[in-house]
N, C-alpha and C positions, 0 to 999 in steps of 0.2 A: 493626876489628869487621867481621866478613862478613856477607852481607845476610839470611843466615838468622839472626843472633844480634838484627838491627837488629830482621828482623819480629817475634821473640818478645818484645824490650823496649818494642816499643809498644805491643803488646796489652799487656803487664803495664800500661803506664802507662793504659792507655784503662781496664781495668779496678780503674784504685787506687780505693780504695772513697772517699778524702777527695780526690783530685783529678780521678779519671777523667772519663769520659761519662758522661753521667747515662744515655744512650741503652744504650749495653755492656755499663751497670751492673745493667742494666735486664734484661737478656735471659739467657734458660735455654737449655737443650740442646732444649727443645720449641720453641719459638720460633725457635730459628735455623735449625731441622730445614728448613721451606721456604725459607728462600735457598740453604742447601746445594744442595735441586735447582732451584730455579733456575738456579745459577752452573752445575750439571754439562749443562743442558740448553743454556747459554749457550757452554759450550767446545764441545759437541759443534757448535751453529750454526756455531762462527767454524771448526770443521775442516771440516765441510760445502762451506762458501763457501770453505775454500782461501783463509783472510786470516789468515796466521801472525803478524801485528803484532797483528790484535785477540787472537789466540791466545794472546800470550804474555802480555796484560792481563788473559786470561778466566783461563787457567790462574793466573795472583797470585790473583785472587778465589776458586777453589777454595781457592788453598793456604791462604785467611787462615780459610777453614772450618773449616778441622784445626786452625789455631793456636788457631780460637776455642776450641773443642772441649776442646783440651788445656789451655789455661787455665782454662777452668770447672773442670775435671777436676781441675786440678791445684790450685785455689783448697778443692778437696774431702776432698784426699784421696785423692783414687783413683788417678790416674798424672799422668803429663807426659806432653812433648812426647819427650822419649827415651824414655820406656816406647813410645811409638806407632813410632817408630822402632825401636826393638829389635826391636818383636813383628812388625814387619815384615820385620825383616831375616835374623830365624830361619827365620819360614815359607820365603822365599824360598830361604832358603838349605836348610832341610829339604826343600821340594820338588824340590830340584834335585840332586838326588844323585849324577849325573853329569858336574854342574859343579864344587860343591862335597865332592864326594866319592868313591865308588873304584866306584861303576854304570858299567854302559855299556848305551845303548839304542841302538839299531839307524838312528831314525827317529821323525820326530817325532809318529808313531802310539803307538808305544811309549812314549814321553815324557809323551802325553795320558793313557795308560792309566795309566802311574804316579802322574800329579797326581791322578788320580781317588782311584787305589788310598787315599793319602795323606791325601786329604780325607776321606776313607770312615774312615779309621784316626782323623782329628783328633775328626768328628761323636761316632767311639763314645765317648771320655776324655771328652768332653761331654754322656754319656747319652742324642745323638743318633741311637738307632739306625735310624730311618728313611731309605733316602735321598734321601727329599725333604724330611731337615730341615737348616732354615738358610739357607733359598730364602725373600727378602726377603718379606713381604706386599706391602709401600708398593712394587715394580716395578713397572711399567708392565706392563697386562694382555697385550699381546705376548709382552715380554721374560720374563716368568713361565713362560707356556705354554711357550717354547724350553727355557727353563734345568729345567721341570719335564720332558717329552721327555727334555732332554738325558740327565738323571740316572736316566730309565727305562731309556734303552738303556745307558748304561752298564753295567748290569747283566742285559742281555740282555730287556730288555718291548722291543721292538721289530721293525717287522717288518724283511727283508731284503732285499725286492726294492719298487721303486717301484710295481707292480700295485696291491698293497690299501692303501697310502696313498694314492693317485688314486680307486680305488671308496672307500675310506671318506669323500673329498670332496663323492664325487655322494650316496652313502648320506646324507649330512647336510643338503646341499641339497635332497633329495628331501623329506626330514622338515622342515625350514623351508616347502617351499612346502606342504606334506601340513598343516600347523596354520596358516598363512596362507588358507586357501583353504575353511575352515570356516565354516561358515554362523555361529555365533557363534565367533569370537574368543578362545581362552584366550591371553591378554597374557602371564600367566607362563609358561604352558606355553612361547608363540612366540619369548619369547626363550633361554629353554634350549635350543632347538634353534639358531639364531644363534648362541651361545654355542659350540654343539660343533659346528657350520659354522667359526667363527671358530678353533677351537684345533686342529679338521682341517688347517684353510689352512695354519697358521703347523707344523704336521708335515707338509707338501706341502711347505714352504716349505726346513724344515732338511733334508729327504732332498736336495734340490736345489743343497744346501749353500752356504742364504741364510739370513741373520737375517730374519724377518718385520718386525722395529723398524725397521728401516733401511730394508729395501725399504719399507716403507709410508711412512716419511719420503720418500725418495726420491719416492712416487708422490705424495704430499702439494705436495710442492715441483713438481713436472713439471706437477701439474692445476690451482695458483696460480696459474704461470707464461703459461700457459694463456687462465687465465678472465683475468686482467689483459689480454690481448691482444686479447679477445674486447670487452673491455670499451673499451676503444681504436678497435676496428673501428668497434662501438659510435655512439660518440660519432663518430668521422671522419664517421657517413653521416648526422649530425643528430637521432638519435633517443635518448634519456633507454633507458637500462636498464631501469628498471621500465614503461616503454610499449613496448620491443622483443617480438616473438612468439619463442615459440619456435622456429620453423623460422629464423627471423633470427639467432638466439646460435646455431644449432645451424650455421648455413651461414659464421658468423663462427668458430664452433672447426674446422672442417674445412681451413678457408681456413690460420688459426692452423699445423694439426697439415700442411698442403701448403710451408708458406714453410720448419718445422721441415726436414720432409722435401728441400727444395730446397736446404737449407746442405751 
């Protein structure tokens, strides 16, 4: 038996209705919707950190996601675990026309334009005709803005040169401090203007040809990093954090971002 036949007999057995888990037995496609993202947020950590042994433990827990998935699915009626396999092995293979078939693209510019073209072709068979449908709601509000971007320029809503993506920055910033700085406060106005501060950056971010998700992980992780050190300095000179001043944490992350700078 090969280890993929082992995982799918024991989800059958966790899910036999007279001997299973009561816990397995117990759970829908709504319900295990957040461990899914947790386990996807769990691999990306362990790639992050560059620990391929927890890797290979976090990637099992995604994969038993799918297994679950395809067992409910298939306790239904609706598909298996080979129909999820198929429907992935077609796409792949129809998007690839040049692997699997008699294309030839130049460059893997050419390449990108055809999986577009593709996707664009699968949306319409699905009454899709916008092309921004089929862009998940449940993304992370970063990763949204990019992939919505993305699918504008594909089609040509984009600008060409980095000029008016950088003014449209300060354009947005200027309009966040323009409704902060109001003698009363509209709450929703201010943060509609944040909001398209926030989806500027992350089109600052792709012309630059950076994911915003990532770089803001990244920066997430590097100002942790950080304040944990700060918080060490801290303590080394006898003082409780919440009785430290500010110029004290502030002369503690300088010190911090000098010893970075000295490696």
């Amino acid at each position: 038996m090969n280890q993929l036949d082992r995982l799918l007999g024991i989800m059958e057995r966790l899910r036999d209705p007279q001997t299973g888990c009561p816990w397995d037995n117990a759970q829908t496609f709504a319900t295990i919707a957040p461990y899914t993202l947790e386990e996807t947020y769990e691999v990306l950590d362990a790639i992050a950190r560059e620990d391929f042994d927890d890797l290979r433990g976090e990637l099992g827990d995604l994969l038993f996601q799918v297994v679950f998935y395809a067992r409910m699915a298939e306790e239904q009626g609706r598909f298996n675990f080979s129909d999820i396999c198929r429907a992935i092995s077609d796409k792949l293979e129809r998007r690839h026309p040049h692997i699997f078939g008699e294309a030839n693209f130049a460059d893997s510019e050419q390449v990108l334009a055809n999986w577009e073209k593709t996707k664009s072709a699968e949306r319409a068979e699905k009454a899709q005709h916008s092309a921004l449908d089929d862009i998940p709601e449940s993304l992370p509000a970063l990763m949204r803005a990019y992939k919505i971007q993305k699918r504008c320029a594909a089609v040509g809503f984009d600008w060409t040169t980095l000029g008016p993506v950088v003014d449209k920055v300060h354009e947005e910033l200027d309009e966040v401090m323009h409704e902060a700085n109001q003698a009363v406060v509209d709450e929703a106005k201010l943060e509609e203007e944040i909001g398209d501060l926030l989806f500027a950056t992350v089109n600052l971010s792709r012309h630059l040809g950076s994911k915003a998700e990532i770089a803001l992980q990244k920066a997430n992780r590097k100002f942790e990093r950080r304040f944990r050190e700060v918080e060490k300095i801290i303590a080394a000179r006898g003082v409780k954090l919440d009785d430290a001043t500010l110029d004290q944490m502030e002369n503690a992350w300088c010190e911090v971002k000098r010893q970075e700078a000295d490696k």
